[in-house]
N, C-alpha and C positions, 0 to 999 in steps of 0.2 A: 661112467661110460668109458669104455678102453679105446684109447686112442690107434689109429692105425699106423703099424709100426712100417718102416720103409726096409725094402730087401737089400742087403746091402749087394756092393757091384761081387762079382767073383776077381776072386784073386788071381793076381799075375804072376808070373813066373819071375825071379830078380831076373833071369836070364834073358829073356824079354825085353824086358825095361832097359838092360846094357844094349840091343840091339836098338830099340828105339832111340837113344843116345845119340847111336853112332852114327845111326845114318844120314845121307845129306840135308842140308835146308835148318830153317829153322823156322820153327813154329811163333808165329809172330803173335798169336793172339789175340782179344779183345783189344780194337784201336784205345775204347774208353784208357785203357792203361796208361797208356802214354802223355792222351790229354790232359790224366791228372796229373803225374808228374810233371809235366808242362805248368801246369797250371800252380802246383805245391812251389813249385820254383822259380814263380814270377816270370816268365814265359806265356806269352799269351801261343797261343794253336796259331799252325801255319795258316800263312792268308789263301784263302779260296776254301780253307775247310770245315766241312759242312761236322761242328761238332753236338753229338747227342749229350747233351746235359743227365739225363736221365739214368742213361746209362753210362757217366763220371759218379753221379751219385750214390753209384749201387756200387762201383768198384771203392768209393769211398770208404762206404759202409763196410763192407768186406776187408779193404787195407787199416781198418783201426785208426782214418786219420781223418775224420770228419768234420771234425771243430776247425782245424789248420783247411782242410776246402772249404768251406763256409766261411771261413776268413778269408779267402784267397780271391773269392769269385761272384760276385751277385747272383749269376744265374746259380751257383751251387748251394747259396745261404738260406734260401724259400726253400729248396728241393729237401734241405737237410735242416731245417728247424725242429721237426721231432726228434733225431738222431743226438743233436748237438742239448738241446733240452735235457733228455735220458742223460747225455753221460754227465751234464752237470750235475744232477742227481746224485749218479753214483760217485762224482770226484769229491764232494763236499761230504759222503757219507765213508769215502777212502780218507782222507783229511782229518775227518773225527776219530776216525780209527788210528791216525797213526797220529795223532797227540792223545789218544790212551798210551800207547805204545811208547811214546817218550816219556810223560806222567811215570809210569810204570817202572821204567827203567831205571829215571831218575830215582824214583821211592826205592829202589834196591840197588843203588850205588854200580852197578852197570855201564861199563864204559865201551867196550871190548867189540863195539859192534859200527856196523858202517850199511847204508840203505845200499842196494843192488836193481837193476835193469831199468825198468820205469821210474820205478819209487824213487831216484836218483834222477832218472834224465830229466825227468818231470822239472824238478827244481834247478836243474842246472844248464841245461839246454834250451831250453822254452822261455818264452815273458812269463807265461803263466800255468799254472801245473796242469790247469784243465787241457790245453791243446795236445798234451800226452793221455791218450788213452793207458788206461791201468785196469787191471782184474782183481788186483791183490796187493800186498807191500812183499819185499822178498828185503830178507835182512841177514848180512853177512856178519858171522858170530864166531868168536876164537871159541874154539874147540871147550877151555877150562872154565870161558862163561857160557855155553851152552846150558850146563843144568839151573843155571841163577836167573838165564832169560826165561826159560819154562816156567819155573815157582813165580817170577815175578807177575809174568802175564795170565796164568791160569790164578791169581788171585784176583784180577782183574777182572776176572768175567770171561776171557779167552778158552777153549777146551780143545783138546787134540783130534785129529783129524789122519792117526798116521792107518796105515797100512797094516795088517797082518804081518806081514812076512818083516819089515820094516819093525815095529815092535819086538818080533822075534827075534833078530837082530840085537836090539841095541839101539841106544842113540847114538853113540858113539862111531856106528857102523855106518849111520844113514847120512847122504851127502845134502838131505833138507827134513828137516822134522817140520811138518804144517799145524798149525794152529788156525783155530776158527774163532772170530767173534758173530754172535747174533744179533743183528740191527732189525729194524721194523722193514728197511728194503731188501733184506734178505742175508747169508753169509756175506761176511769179510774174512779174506784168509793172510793168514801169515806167515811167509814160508821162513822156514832157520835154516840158513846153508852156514856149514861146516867147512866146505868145497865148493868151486864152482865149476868145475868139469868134472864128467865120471871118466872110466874108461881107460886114464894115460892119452885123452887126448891132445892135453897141453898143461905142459911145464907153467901153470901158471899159480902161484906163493899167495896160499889167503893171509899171510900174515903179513906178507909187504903190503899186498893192499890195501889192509887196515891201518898197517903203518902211517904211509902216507894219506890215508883218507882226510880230507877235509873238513870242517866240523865253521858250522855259519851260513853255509848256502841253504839249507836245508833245515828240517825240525831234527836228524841224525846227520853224522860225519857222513860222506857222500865219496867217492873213489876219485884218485887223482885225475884231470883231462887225460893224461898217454893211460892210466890203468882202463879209461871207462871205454876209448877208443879200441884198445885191443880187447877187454874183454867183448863188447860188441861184434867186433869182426870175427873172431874165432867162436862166440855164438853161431853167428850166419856162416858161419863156415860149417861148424858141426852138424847145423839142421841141413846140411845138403845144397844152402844158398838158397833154402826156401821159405824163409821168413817172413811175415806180412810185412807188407810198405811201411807200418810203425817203427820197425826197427831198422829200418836202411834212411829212413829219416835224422834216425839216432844217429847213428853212422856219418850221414854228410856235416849233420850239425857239432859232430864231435871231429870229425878229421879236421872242418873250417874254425873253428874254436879260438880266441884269440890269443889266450895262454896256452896254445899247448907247446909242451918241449919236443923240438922233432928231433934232437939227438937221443934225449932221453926214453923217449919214443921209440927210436930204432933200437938201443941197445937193451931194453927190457923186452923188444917183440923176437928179436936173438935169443935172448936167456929164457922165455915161451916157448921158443920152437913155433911162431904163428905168425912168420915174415911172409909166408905165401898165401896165407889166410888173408891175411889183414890186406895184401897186397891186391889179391883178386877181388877180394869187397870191396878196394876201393875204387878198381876199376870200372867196376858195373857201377860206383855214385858216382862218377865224373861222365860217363855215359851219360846216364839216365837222369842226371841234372842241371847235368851241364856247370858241374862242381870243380871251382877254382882250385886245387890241392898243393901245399906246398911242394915243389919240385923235386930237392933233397929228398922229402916223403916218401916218395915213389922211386925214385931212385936207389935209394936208402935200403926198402925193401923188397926191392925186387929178385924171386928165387930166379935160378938158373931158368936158361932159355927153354927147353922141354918143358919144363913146368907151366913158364910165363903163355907158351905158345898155347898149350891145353887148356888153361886155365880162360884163355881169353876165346877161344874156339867154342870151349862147353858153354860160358856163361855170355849168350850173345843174343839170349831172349829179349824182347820187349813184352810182352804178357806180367800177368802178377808175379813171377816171377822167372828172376835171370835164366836159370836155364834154357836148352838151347830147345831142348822137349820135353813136354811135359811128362812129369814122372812121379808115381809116388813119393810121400814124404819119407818112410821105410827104405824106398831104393835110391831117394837122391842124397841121404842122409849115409846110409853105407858103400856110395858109387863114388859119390861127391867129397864128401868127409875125409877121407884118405890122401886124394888128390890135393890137400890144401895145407900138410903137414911137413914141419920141413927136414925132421930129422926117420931114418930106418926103425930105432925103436920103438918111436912114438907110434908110428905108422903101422907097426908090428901089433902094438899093443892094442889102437882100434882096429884092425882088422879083426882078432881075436876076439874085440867083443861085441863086434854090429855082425861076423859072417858065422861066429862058433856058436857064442854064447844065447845070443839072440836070433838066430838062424831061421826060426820057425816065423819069426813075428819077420821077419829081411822079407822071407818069401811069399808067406800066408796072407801076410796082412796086417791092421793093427786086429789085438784081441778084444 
């Protein structure tokens, strides 16, 4: 039987979307938002308010951070025992997957690599890796062991999962080559980044990162506290500031972190070009969490005042996310993106590729 397909909305104009921006007020949202954040960050809801559980639950479910509610709250642990069930499931079937994935490496003398976004904060951020939601492993790889991780894992059991145009290419060209394993609960994937930003959106060195990657936290070397902090922030930056509440969790738990260097910190988010990135993300977690930040931190990287003033103007949402109106991911990614960059030609170069290159998907839609 063919299931009934949904019409998708029509498309808006980016132009639109800049005007809804601009104009006054801010879209406050679903209060449930806020409750959970209250509630993620030990803050019980303001006294006399009358708060919906049911609907914390569902923003839970939708923010990717349902195990960390269900620990946080009684009322949220009943509401989400199926939720929190599933993803142990699938964390114990990510787990198996990524001790093939070290097995594998190990058996073909593979050094050269270092875990990236969840697959990392999982073990380095959290008591335990289940409270991080994960879809996949995402593995950051020097370019001249890319083709020894492929033979290693596709003898493995693992098969490729790339793209057309992407195979067309090269791997050499592609900024992630994906791999798939097949488990009885369904794909596991494994992405190979090369790079971790496309575009020229930030100056940011896959080789220092590996450099200093860590190796003992984790079943792989894992990125230093200041690497995992900025590469986090210039994430959320680039998506427009609109990344589910998983990764602004990342974010507060890695700005609070008890080793991090905050000199070291400031002078690699300089040599990024992602001081105003990192700055404006972390202004929306001290908001929104009511997050302790080291002072110098913020101080540190604060861009000029125009910048600081927009930055804090646009991102002044309470909803699922910061922004100030709700906006496509398409136009807060190309409106937003820009605005968070701190040098001309970095700034030059994503313009050219979110308003030129990709212009039809900016305006249309995704495809």
């Amino acid at each position: 039987m063919d299931l009934p397909t949904s019409t998708p909305p029509p498309a808006v104009p980016l132009w639109v979307e800049l005007a809804r921006l601009l104009r006054p007020g801010v879209d406050r949202g679903d209060p449930a938002w806020g409750w959970l954040r209250r509630v993620l960050s030990g803050r019980p809801p303001h006294p006399g308010v009358v708060v919906d559980w049911d609907a914390v639950a569902l923003a839970s479910r939708h923010a990717e951070v349902a195990v960390l509610a269900a620990e946080a709250h009684p009322e949220l642990a009943r509401r989400l025992d199926v939720a929190v069930r599933r993803q142990t499931l699938v964390d114990m079937n990510l787990e198996l997957a990524l001790d093939r994935v070290v097995r594998a490496l190990s058996r073909a003398g593979v050094t050269r690599v270092a875990l990236l976004k969840g697959a990392a904060t999982a073990h380095t951020l959290y008591d335990r890796p289940l409270q991080r939601f994960r879809r996949d492993i995402d593995l950051l790889v020097a370019p001249e062991a890319l083709p020894d991780v492929v033979v290693a894992l596709l003898a493995d059991g693992w098969r490729e999962d790339v793209s057309v145009p992407d195979r067309a290419r090269g791997m050499g060209a592609a900024r992630a080559w994906p791999l798939v394993l097949d488990l009885p609960i369904g794909e596991i994937g494994c992405d190979l980044h090369q790079r971790i930003f496309d575009g020229g959106y930030a100056a940011v060195d896959p080789a220092g990162v590996l450099s200093r990657a860590r190796p003992g936290l984790a079943p792989l070397p894992v990125p230093s506290s200041e690497d995992t902090l900025l590469v986090t922030a210039a994430h959320i930056a680039k998506g427009g500031f609109g990344e589910p509440l998983k990764a602004w969790v990342d974010l507060w738990r890695a700005a609070t972190h008890t080793d991090l260097d905050v000199a070291a910190t400031l002078a690699r988010a300089r040599e990024w070009g992602v001081r105003a990135a990192t700055w404006g993300a972390l202004g929306v977690v001290r908001r929104w969490f009511g997050a302790k930040l080291p002072p110098a931190l913020l101080t540190g990287l604060a861009p000029p005042l125009w910048q600081r003033r927009t930055l804090q103007w646009l991102l002044a949402g309470e909803g699922a996310h910061p922004v100030r109106q709700d906006l496509s991911r398409h136009a807060a990614s190309a409106i937003l993106g820009p605005l968070a960059l701190d040098d001309r030609a970095a700034l030059g170069a994503w313009v050219r590729q979110r308003l030129v290159r990709r212009l039809p998907v900016a305006v249309g839609g995704e495809r």
